[in-house]
Wavefront OBJ file of the C-alpha trace (Angstrom):
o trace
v -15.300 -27.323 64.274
v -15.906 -25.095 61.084
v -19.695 -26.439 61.026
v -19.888 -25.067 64.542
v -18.295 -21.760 63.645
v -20.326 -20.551 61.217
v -23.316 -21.819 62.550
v -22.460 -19.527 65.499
v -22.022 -16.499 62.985
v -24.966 -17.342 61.629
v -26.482 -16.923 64.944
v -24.721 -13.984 66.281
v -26.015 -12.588 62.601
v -29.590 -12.815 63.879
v -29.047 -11.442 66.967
v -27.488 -8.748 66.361
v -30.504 -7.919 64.160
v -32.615 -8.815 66.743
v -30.953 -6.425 68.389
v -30.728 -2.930 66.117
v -34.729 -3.678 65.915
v -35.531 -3.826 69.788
v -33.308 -1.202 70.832
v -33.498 0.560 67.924
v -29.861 1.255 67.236
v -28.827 0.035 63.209
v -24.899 0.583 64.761
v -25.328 -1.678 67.089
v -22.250 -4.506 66.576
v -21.682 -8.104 67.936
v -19.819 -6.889 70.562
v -22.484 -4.078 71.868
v -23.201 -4.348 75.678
v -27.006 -5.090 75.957
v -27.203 -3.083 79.102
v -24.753 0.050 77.632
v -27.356 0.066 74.546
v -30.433 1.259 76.928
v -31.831 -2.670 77.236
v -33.829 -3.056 79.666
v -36.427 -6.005 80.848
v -39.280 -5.158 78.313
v -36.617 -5.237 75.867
v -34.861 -8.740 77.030
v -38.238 -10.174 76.511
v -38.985 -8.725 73.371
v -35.372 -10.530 72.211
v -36.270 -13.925 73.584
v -39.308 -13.464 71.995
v -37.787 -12.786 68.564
v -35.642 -15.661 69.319
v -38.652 -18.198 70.326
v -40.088 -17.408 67.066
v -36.583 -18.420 65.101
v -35.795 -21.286 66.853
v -39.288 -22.857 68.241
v -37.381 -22.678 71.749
v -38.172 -21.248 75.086
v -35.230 -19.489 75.815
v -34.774 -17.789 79.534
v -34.943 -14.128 79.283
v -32.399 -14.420 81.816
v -29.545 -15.546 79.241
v -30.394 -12.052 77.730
v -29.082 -10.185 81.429
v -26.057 -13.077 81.734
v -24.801 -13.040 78.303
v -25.401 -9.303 77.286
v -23.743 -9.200 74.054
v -25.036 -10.388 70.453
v -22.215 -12.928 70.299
v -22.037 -13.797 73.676
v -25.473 -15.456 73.751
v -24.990 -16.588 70.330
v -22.943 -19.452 71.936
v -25.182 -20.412 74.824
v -28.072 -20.422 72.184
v -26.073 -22.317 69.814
v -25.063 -24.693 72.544
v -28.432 -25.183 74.445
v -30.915 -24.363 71.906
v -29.467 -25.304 68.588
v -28.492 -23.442 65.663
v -30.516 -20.698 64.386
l 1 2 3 4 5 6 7 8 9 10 11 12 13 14 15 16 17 18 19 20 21 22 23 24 25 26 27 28 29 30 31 32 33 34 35 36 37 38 39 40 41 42 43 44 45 46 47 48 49 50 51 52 53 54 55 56 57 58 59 60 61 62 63 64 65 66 67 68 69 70 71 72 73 74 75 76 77 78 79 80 81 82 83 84
């Protein structure tokens, strides 16, 4: 259970990086609504992108519009994509 937790903050720690870069907001917080931030599509694909590049996966830009906050998709990508 610990393992899993901080694997998971390790995760939502990269995206919300991934995050402040795309959308260009260094604020931006774990909890920051993708959509509320300005994200669009060309932005959601510019995340799974970054995250293909991390993780060697091909993650659905799709998770991006259904999970649409840092830690939110940390756990889907944690669960269905492994750890970053």
């Amino acid at each position: 259970m610990f393992s899993n937790t901080t694997t998971t903050t390790a995760t939502v720690d990269l995206l919300v990086g991934i995050f402040q870069d795309v959308l260009r907001l260094p604020e931006l917080t774990a909890d920051t609504d993708f959509y509320e931030a300005g994200g669009d599509s060309l932005t959601a694909f510019q995340i799974t992108g970054r995250l293909q590049e991390v993780l060697g996966a091909d993650v659905p830009v799709s998770l991006v519009f259904a999970y649409p906050t840092p830690r939110e998709l940390a756990e889907v990508v944690d669960a269905d994509y492994g750890t970053a």
